[in-house]
N, C-alpha and C positions, 0 to 999 in steps of 0.2 A: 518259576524260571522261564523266560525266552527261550524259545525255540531258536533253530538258524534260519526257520522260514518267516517266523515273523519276523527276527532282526533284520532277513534281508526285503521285508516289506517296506518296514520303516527306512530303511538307507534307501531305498527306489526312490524314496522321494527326492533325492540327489539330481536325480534324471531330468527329470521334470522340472485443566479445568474451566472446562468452562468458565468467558467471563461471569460472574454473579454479581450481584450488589454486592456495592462496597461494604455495609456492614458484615455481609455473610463469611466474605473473601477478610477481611482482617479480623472476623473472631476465627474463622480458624485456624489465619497464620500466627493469632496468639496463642493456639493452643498446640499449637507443634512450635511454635519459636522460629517459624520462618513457613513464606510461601513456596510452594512447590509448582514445579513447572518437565512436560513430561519432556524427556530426554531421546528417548526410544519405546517404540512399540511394533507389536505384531498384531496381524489380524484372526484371531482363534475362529476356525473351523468344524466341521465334522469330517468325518471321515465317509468314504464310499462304503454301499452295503458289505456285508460282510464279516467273518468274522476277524475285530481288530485285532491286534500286536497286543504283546501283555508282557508289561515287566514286574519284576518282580526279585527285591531285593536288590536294586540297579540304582545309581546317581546319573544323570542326566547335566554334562557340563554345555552350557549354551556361553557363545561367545556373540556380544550384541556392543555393537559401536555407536557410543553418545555423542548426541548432536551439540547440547551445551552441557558446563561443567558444573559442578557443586561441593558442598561441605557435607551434604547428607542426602541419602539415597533411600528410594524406596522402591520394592519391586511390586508388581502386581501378577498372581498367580491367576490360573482359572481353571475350572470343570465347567464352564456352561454349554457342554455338549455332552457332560457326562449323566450317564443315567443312574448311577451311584456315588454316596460320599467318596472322594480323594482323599486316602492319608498321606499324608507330607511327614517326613520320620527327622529332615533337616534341611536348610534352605543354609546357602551360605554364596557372600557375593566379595568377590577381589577385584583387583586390578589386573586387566591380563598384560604377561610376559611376549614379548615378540611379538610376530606381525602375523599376515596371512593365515595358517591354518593350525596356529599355538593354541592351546587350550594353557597352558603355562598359566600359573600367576605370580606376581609380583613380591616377593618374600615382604611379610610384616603387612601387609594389606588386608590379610582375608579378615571377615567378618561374618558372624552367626547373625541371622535376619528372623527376627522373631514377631511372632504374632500373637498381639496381646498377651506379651513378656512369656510367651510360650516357643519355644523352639520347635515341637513338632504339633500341627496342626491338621485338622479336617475341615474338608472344603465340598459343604452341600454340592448334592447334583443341582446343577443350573445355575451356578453361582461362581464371579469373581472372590478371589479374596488381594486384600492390602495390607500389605506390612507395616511393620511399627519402623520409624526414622533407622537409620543407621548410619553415625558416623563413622564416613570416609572421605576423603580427599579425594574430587574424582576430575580429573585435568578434561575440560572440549576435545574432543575430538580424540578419544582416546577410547579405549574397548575395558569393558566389563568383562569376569564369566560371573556367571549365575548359576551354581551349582544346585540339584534337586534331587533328596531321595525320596526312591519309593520301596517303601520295606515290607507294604503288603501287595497280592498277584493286585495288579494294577493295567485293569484295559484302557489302549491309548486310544481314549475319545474325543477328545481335546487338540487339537494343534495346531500351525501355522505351517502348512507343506512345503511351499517355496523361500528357502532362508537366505538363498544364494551367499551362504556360511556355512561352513563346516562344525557343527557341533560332533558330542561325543558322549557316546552311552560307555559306561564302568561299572564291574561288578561292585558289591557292596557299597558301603558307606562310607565312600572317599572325595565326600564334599570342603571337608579341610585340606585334603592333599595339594602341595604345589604344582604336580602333575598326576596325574591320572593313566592308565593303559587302558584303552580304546577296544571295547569287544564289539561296537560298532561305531562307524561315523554317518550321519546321516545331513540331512540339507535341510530340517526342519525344525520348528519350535514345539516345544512337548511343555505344554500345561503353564506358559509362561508367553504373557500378552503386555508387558510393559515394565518401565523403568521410570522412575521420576526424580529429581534433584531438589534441592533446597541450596539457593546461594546466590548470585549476582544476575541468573538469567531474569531477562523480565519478559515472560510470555514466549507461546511453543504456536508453531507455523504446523498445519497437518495438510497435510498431503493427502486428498483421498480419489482414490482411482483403480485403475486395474491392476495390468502386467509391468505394462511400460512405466510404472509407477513401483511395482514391487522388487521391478529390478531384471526382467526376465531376457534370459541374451547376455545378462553383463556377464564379466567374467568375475567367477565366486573368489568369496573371501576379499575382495580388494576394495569395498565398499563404494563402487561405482555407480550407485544406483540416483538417479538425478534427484532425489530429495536429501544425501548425503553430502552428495555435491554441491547443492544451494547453501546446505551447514557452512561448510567451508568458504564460502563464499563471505556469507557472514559473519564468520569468525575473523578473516582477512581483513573484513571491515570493521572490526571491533564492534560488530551488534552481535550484545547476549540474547541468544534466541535459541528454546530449543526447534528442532524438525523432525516432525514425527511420519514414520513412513502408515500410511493406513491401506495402499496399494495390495490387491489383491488376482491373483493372475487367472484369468476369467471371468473376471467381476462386471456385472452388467446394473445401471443404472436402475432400470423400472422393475425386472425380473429375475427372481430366483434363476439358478443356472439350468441351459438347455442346450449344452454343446450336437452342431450337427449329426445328425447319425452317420457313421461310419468315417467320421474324423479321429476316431481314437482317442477321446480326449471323454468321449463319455463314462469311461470306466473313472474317470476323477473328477467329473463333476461336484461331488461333496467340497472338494478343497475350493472350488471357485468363490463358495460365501454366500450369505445372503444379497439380496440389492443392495445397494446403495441408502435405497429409502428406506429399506427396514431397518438397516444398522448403524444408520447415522445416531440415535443417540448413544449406542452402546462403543463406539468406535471412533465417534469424534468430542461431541456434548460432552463424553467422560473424561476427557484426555484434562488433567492438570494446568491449568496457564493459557487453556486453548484461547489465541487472541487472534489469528489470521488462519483463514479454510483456502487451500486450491484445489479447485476439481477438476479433475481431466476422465471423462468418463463418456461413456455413448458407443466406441467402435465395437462392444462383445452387444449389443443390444442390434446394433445392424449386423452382425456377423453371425449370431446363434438364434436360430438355430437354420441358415443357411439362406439360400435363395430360392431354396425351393419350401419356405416356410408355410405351416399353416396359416391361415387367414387371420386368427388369434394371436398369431407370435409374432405378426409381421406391424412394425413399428413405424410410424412416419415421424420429418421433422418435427410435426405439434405435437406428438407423443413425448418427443425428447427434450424440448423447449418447457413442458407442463413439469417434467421430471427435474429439471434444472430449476426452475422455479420454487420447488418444493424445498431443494437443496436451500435454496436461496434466505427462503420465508424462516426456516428453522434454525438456518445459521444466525439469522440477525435476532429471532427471539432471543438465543445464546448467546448475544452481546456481540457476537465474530464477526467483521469483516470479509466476504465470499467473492473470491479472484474466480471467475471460469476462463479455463484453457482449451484453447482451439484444439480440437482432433487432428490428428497428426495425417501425411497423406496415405495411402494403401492401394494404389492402382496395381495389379498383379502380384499382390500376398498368395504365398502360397500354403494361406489356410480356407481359401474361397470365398474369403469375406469381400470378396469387391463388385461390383457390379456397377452400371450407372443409376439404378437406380439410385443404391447406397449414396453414391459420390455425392447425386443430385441433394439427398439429404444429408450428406457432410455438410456439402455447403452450405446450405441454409442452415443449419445449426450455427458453423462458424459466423457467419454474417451475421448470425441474433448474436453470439457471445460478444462479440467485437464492436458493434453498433446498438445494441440493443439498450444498452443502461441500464441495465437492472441487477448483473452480477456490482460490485461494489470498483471493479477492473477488471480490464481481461488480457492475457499472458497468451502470447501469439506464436505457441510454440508450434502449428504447422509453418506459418513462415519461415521459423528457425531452421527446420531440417529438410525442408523439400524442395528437390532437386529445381536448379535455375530452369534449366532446358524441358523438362515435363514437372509443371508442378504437382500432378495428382501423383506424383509419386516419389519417395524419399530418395536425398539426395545420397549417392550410391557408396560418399563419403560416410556417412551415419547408418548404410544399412546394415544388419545383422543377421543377413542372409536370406530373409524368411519377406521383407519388403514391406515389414510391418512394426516389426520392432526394432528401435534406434539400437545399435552397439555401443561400449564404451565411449567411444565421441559425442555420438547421435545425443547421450544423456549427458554428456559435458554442455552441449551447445544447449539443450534445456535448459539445465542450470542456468546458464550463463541469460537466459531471453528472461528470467523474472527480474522484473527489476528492483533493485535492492530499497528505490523511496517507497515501492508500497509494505515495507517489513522496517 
């Protein structure tokens, strides 16, 4: 059983396919009777030292909003942060009821998600697992839950910390219930790293970045987060496309996480991810229908670990130009198409990431993304948001306080700067 100290660990968090040849790609959509394409995903984590949160005998309702629709769903579970097998005792995925912070679902929708025609399953330490198809009728632009129990003591090693969603822990095995009573709510993904569809979309857009990518500053539950927002963009235009968020808030290009000392932020450094370059095949390569990459990455690599960095940690433009390259090299062996997006401006953030040096190498990053030719385009989202009269710094319409990250507008106006001929 949970404690109230780990449940209130876990609510803290509140606070805070690949193209392939065509032969490969149509024998396996004849072997499932349709291609799949990802919908929604999270980026699974470790957690910081210590010892974690542990449930036990608990459903886990997560409420996750699809970017395109289908006839059939598929979830993707995970342990690969776990150091022991995960039993899963039942997985079950509806339609959700209502809007904002419902866990509700849709009477006559819900569905049992089984795995290899097994309902409850084990899931190796270090290992994803994928579900067998399930038909549902699942409309664009509309919200999932994906319910999960765990019926043995169950440490949560696994997750996605920033869900800028209000998910919901419940006693027992109330993965069929239409609602659920709530023994905690918390702001993060537990053991559950994707959604896929099967039906008219043709190819999934991933987004892979940081904060400002994962949604950080927007306001929860209302799915503002500028890779949501391009969804709808696309839907309005009638292209079936999924968008997958791969945004992760801390997340540095070239290096494992090294938040400043005495920024406060070191105590959750586990949730920031690996680089970029280490988890590019586990996090984008994997993604279902992956046919177009945007990366918007670099500012936590000039910002952590401070300006008063060791000699080792401190990065210049051709550090980050070499890393964007790599991005580059790997997306196109994977058939993708690789959009890089301008770093957005930061002149007096107040997390200390600014300096001239920094800027000096903002800029020259920007001017390689934008002239350079070598990403396949490039999405000029500092132009989008920074301010007319100083441009090193966000224009005070889109700021979210902090001079760093866009607020709900800030990510409209991104949205709004990719433009829709290259998808």
């Amino acid at each position: 059983m949970s404690t109230r100290r780990e449940v209130l660990a876990l609510a803290s968090g509140a606070a805070l396919a690949a193209t392939v040849p065509a032969g490969t790609a149509a024998a396996a959509a004849s072997r499932d009777g349709a291609g799949w394409t990802a919908t929604w995903a999270a980026v699974p984590t470790t957690i910081p030292p210590g010892a974690p949160t542990v449930l036990e005998d608990r459903t886990v309702r997560h409420v996750v909003h699809v970017s395109a629709g289908g006839e059939q769903v598929r979830v993707r579970l995970t342990n690969e942060f776990g150091e022991q097998p995960l039993a899963v005792g039942e997985v079950r995925v509806a339609r959700r009821a209502g809007d904002g912070a419902s866990t509700a679902t849709v009477p006559g929708t819900d569905r049992r998600v089984t795995f290899g025609g097994r309902a409850a399953t084990t899931i190796p330490a270090g290992a994803p697992l994928v579900s067998d198809p399930v038909r549902l009728h699942v409309p664009a632009g509309t919200e999932l839950t994906v319910s999960i129990y765990l019926p043995r003591r169950t440490p949560v090693t696994t997750l996605a910390a920033f869900a800028y969603q209000d998910n919901v822990i419940a006693a027992g095995n109330v993965t069929a219930a239409r609602t659920v009573t709530p023994t905690a709510v918390l702001a993060q993904n537990l053991f559950l790293s994707g959604v896929s569809v099967a039906g008219r979309a043709a190819g999934a857009v991933v987004a892979l970045g940081d904060s400002i990518t994962n949604g950080a500053n927007t306001v929860a539950n209302l799915n503002h987060r500028w890779p949501d927002l391009l969804a709808r963009r696309l839907r309005d235009a009638r292209r079936d496309r999924g968008v997958v968020n791969l945004g992760v808030s801390g997340n540095r290009l070239l290096r494992d996480p090294n938040p400043p000392a005495g920024s406060g932020a070191e105590a959750y450094a586990a949730f920031f991810g690996h680089s970029a370059l280490r988890r590019f095949d586990r996090d984008v390569v994997a993604q279902p229908g992956a046919r177009f990459l945007i990366v918007l990455l670099g500012v936590n690599d000039l910002g952590h670990p401070g300006t008063a960095a060791p000699a080792d940690e401190v990065v210049t433009a051709d550090d980050l130009i070499g890393g964007h390259r790599q991005l580059i090299a790997r997306a196109h062996q994977a058939g993708l198409l690789a959009y890089g997006a301008t770093i957005l401006p930061f002149k007096g953030d107040t997390l200390g990431f600014w300096s001239e040096a920094n800027e000096r190498k903002r800029a020259t990053l920007n001017r390689w993304v934008r002239t350079g030719g070598e990403y396949d385009a490039a999405i000029d989202f500092d132009a989008a948001v920074r301010d007319r009269t100083d441009i090193l710094r966000l224009d005070p319409a889109y700021d979210s306080g902090d001079h760093l990250h866009p607020n709900d507008a800030g990510m409209a106006a991104l949205a709004a700067a990719v433009p829709l001929r290259l998808l």
